[in-house]
C-alpha positions in Angstrom: 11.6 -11.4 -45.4 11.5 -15.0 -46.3 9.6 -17.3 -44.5 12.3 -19.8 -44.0 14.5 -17.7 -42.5 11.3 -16.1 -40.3 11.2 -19.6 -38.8 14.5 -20.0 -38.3 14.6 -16.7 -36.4 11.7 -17.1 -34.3 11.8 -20.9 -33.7 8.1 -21.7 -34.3 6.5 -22.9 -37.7 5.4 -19.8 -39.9 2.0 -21.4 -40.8 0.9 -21.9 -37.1 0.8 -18.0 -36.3 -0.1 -14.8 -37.9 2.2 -13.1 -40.4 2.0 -9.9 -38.7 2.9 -11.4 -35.7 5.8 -13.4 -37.5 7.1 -10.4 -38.4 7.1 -8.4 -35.0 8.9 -11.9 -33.8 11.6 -11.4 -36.5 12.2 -8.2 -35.8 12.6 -8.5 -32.4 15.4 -10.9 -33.3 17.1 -9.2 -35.8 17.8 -6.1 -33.0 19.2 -8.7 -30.8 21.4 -9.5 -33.7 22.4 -5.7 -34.7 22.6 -5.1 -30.7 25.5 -8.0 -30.8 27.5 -7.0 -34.1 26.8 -3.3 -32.6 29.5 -4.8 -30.1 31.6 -7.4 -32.3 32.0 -5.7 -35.7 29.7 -4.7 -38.8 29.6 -2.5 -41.7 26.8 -0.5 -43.3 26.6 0.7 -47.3 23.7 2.8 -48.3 22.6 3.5 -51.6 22.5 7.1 -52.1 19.2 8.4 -53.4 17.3 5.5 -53.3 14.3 5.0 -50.8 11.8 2.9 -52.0 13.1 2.1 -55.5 10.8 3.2 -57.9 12.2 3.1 -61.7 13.5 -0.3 -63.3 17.3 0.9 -62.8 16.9 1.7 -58.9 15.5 -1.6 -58.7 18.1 -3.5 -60.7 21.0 -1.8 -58.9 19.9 -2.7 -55.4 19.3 -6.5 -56.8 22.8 -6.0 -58.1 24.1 -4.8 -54.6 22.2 -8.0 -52.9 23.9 -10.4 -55.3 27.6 -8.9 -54.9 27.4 -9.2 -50.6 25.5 -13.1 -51.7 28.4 -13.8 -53.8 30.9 -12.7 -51.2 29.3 -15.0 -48.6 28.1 -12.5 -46.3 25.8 -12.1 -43.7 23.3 -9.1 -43.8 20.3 -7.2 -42.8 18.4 -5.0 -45.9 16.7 -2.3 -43.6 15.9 1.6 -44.6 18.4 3.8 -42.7 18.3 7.6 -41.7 20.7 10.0 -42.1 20.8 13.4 -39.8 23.0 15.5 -40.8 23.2 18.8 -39.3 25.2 21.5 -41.1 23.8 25.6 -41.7 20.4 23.2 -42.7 19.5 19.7 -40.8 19.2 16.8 -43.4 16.8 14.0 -43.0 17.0 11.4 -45.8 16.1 7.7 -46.0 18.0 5.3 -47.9 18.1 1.6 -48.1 20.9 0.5 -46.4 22.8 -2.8 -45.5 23.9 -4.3 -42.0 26.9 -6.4 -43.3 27.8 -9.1 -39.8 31.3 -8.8 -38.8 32.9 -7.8 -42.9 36.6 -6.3 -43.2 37.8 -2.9 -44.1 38.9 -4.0 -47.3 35.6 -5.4 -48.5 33.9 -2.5 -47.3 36.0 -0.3 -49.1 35.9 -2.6 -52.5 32.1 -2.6 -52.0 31.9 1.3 -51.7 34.2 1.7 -54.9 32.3 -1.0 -57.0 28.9 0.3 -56.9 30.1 4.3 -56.6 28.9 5.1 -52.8 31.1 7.8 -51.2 31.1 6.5 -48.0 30.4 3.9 -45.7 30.1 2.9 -41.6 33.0 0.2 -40.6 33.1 -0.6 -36.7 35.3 -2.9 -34.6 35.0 -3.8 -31.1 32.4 -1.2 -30.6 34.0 1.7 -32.2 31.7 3.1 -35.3 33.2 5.1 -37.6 32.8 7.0 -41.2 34.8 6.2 -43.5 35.6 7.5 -47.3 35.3 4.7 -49.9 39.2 4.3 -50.5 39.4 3.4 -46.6 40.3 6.7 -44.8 38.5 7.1 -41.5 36.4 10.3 -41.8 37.8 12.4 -38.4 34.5 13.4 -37.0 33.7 14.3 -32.8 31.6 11.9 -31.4 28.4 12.4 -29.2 27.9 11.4 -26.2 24.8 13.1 -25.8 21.8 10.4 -24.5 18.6 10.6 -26.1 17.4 7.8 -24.2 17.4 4.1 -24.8 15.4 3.3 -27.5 16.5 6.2 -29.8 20.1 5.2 -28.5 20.0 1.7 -29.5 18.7 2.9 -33.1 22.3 4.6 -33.7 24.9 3.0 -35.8 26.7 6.4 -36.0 26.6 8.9 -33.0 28.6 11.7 -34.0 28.1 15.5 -33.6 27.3 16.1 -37.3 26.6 13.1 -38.9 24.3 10.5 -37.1 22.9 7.3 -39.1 19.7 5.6 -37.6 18.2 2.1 -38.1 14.6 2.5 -38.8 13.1 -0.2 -40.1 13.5 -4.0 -41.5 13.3 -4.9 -44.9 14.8 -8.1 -45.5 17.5 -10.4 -44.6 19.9 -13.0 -45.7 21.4 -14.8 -43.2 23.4 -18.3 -43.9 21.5 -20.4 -41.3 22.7 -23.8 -41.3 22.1 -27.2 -39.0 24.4 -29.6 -37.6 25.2 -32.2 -40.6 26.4 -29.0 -42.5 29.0 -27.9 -39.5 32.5 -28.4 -40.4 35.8 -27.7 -37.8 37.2 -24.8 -38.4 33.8 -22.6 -39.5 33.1 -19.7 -37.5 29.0 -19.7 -37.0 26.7 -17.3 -34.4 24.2 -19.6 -32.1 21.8 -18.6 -30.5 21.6 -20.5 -27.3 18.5 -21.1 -25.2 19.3 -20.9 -21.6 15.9 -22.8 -20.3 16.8 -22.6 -16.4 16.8 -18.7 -16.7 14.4 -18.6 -20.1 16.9 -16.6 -21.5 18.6 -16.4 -24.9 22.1 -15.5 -25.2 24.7 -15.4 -28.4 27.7 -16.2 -28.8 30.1 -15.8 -32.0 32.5 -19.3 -31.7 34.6 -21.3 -33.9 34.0 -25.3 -34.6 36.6 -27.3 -33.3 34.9 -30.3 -32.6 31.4 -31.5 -34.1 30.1 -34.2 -32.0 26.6 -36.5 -32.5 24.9 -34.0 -30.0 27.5 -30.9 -29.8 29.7 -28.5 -31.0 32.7 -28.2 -28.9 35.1 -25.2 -28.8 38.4 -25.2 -27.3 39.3 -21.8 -25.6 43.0 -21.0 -24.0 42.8 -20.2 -20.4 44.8 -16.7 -20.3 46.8 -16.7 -17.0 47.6 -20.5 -17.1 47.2 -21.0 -20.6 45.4 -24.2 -20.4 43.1 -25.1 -22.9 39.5 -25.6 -21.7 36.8 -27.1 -23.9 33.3 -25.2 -24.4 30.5 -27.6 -25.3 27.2 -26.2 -27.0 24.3 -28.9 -26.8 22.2 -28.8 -30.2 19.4 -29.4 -28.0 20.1 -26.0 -26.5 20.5 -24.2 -29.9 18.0 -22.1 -31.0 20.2 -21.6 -34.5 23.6 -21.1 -35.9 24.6 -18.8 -38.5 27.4 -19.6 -40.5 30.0 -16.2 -40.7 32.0 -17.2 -43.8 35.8 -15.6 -44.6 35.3 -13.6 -47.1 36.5 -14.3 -50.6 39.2 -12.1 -51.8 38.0 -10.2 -55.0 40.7 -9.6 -57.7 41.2 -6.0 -58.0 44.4 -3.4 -58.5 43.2 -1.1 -56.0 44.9 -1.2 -52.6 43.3 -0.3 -49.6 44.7 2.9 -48.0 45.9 2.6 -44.8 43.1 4.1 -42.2 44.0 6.9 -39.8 
């Protein structure tokens, strides 16, 4: 984890604490991320086989893998993932594995293809999901078994056979960016501190407006359809993450239409 974005995430300068404790701060903020895109929309790609990579081609092909989601302009979290699976024999296998903020289906799917992974987790709006690499959802009975709320907030697939776990941070690369490199119409993440309540809260907004010490964003008011102005004080910002559209990659094969 670098230790720009380390500061960036835990809002203190690197040097002035321990890096053990830097860490456990960065962490802690990176599950307040997952926890919101758990809600909003993220994808996860594994690479099958590999744990720790060990030989010089494991090595080059998750550097490979990093560069392709850098290219694309997304947002994501390297950590090593779990997979149970419980068929006649339970499966426990570690892989790293990639939390992708808020990707499409499509990308997901051209990801899977391009570097040969069979499948991949794609949620929306809360819902998480399997899916095979040319975009079919994988039919599979959720569970809604709880196993209490710290092995429940681990899960990024719940489901009766196959269950994926977060287990531990490896890395990130997140496009943090400040207020002279805002332009209207970007879509950024903040991370606002609420200093009456001391509490942190994030919100996923798009720039409208960029003033000398805001960003404004202009909301329509459903049952009167006015249109009413939200205004974020950079003071008040703890950080913004830019959530790029992602670039179209030229390719022949089309996305089948999920179930």
């Amino acid at each position: 984890m670098s230790n720009n974005n380390l500061t960036k995430l835990i809002g203190r300068n690197y040097k002035s604490i321990q890096s053990q404790e830097a860490h456990v701060l960065g962490n802690h903020s990176l599950k307040k991320i997952i926890h919101y895109f758990k809600q909003v929309g993220f994808g996860v790609l594994t690479l099958q086989g590999i744990d720790i990579p060990k030989s010089k081609s494991q090595k080059i092909e998750v550097k490979k893998f990093e560069i392709e989601l850098q290219r694309l302009g997304l947002n994501y979290i390297k950590f090593q993932g779990r997979w149970l699976i419980n068929f006649k024999e339970p499966v426990n296998t570690p892989e790293i594995s990639f939390f992708i903020l808020k990707p499409n289906l499509k990308t997901m799917s051209l990801l899977a293809r391009q570097f040969n992974q069979g499948t991949f987790i794609f949620s929306e709006n809360g819902d998480h999901n399997l899916y095979y690499m040319d975009g079919y959802k994988i039919m599979l009975e959720k569970d809604d078994h709880t196993y209490g709320e710290i092995i429940d907030e681990a899960y990024l697939l719940k489901c009766k056979d196959f269950k994926f776990i977060y287990d531990k941070t490896l890395d990130l690369n997140l496009q943090f960016i400040d207020k002279s490199e805002l332009s209207v119409g970007d879509f950024i993440l903040i991370e606002q501190l609420v200093t009456k309540e001391n509490f942190e809260s994030f919100e996923m907004i798009k720039v409208d407006d960029v003033r000398q010490n805001a960003v404004i964003n202009f909301v329509r008011e459903q049952n009167h359809k006015t249109i009413e102005p939200f205004v974020y004080q950079f003071d008040e910002i703890k950080y913004m993450v830019r959530l790029q559209a992602v670039r179209e990659k030229e390719n022949d094969f089309i996305l089948a239409k999920a179930v």
